[in-house]
LOMARKOL-631824 format. One record per residue (C-alpha): residue number from 0; x, y, z; residue in three letters. Coordinates in nm, 3 decimals. Layout:
! LOMARKOL-631824
NUM / X / Y / Z / ALA
...
END
This chain:
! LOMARKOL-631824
0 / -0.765 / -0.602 / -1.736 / UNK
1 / -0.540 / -0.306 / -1.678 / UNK
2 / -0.835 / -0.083 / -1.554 / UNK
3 / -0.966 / -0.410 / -1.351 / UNK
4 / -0.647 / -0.411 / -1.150 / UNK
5 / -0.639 / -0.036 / -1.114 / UNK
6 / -1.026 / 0.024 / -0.981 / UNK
7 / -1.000 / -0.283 / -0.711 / UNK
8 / -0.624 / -0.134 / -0.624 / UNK
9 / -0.826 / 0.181 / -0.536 / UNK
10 / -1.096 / 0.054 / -0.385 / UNK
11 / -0.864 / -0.116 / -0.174 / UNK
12 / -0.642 / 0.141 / -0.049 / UNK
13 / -0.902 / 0.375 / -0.003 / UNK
14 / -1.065 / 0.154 / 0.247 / UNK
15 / -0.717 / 0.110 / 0.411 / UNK
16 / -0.670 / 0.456 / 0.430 / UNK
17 / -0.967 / 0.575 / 0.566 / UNK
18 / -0.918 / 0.342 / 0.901 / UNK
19 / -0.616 / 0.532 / 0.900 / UNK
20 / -0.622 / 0.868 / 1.123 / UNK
21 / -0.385 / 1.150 / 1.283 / UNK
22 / -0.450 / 0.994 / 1.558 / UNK
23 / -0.247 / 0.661 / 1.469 / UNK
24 / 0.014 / 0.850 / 1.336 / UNK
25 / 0.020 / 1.080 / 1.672 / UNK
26 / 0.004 / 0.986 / 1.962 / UNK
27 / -0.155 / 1.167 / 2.291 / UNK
28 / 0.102 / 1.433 / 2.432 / UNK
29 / 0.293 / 1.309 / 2.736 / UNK
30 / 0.431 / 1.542 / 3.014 / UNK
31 / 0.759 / 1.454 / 3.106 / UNK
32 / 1.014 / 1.630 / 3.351 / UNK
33 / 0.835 / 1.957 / 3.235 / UNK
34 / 0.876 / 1.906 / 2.848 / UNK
35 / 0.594 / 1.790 / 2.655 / UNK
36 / 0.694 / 1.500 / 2.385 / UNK
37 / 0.432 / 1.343 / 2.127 / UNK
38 / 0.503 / 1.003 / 2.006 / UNK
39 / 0.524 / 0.975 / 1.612 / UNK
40 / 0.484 / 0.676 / 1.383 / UNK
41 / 0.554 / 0.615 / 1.023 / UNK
42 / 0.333 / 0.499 / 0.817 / UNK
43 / 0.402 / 0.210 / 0.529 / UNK
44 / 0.180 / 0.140 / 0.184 / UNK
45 / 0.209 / -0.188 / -0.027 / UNK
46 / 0.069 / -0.213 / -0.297 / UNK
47 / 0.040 / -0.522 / -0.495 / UNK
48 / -0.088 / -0.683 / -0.797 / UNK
49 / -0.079 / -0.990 / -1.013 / UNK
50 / -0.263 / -1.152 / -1.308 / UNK
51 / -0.230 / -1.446 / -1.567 / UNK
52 / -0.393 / -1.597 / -1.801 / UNK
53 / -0.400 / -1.763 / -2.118 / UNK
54 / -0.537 / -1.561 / -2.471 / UNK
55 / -0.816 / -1.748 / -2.688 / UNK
56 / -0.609 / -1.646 / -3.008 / UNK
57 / -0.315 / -1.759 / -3.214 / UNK
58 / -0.186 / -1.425 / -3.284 / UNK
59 / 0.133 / -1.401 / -3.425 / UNK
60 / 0.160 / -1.747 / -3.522 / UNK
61 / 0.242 / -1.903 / -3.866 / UNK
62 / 0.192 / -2.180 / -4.084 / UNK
63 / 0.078 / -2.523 / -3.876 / UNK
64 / 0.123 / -2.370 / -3.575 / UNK
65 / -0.125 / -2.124 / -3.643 / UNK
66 / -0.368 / -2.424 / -3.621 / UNK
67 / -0.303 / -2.515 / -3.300 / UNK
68 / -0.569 / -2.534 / -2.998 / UNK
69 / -0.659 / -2.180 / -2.868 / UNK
70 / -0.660 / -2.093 / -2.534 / UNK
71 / -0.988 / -2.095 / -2.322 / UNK
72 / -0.942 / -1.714 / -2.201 / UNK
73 / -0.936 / -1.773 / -1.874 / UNK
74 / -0.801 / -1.586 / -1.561 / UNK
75 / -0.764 / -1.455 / -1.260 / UNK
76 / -0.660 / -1.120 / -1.124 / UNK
77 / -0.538 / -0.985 / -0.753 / UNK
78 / -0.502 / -0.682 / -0.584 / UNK
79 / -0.358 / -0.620 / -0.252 / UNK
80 / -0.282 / -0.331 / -0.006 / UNK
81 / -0.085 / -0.389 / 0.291 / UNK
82 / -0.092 / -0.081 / 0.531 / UNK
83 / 0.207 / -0.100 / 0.876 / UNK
84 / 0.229 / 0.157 / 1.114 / UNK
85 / 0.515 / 0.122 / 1.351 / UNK
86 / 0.688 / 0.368 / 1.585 / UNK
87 / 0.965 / 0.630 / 1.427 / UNK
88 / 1.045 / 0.875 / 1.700 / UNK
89 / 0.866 / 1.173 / 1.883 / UNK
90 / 0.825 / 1.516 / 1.895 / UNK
91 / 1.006 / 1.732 / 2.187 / UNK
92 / 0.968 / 2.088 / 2.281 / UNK
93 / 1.289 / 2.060 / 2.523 / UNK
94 / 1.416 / 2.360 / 2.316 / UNK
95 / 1.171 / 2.538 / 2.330 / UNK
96 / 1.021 / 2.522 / 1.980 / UNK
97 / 0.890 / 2.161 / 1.830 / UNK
98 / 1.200 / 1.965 / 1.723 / UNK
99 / 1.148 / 1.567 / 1.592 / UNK
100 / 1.350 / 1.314 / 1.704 / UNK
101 / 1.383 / 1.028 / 1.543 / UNK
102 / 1.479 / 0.653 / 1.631 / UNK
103 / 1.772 / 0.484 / 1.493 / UNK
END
């Protein structure tokens, strides 16, 4: 199950990721009053996963418990990857040299 979970979590943010570019992240430089300021974003990965389940065994149990009615084995596994890009500042070169500003 473990290695289930882990393969479609890959598979999943790999796909997210590749729609994902310097270009999102980046925006086009702007001229402004003479300075030159590029618009950054931040970039935010969720990753999630859940499973349950019930066993098929009666492991660990004892005396007339141990013949109770097993489990069918069944269930069901999910994996999710939620990918947000949202505005965090910009670069300036008011100074100068490249300097980031951020947004509160």
């Amino acid at each position: 199950m473990k290695e289930l979970i882990t393969e479609e979590l890959k598979k999943k943010l790999t796909a997210g990721l590749d729609s994902v570019g310097a270009d999102q992240l980046f925006g086009n430089p702007i001229e402004l009053n003479g300075e030159t300021v590029v618009p950054v974003a931040k970039i935010q990965i969720e990753l999630s996963a859940a499973a349950k389940g019930s066993g098929g065994g009666t492991a660990g149990l004892k005396g007339a418990l141990s013949n109770a009615t097993k489990g069918d084995g069944g269930g069901d596994a999910n994996a999710g990857v939620k990918i947000s890009i949202e505005p965090s500042g910009f670069i300036s070169t008011k100074s100068g040299k490249p300097e980031l500003v951020l947004f509160d």
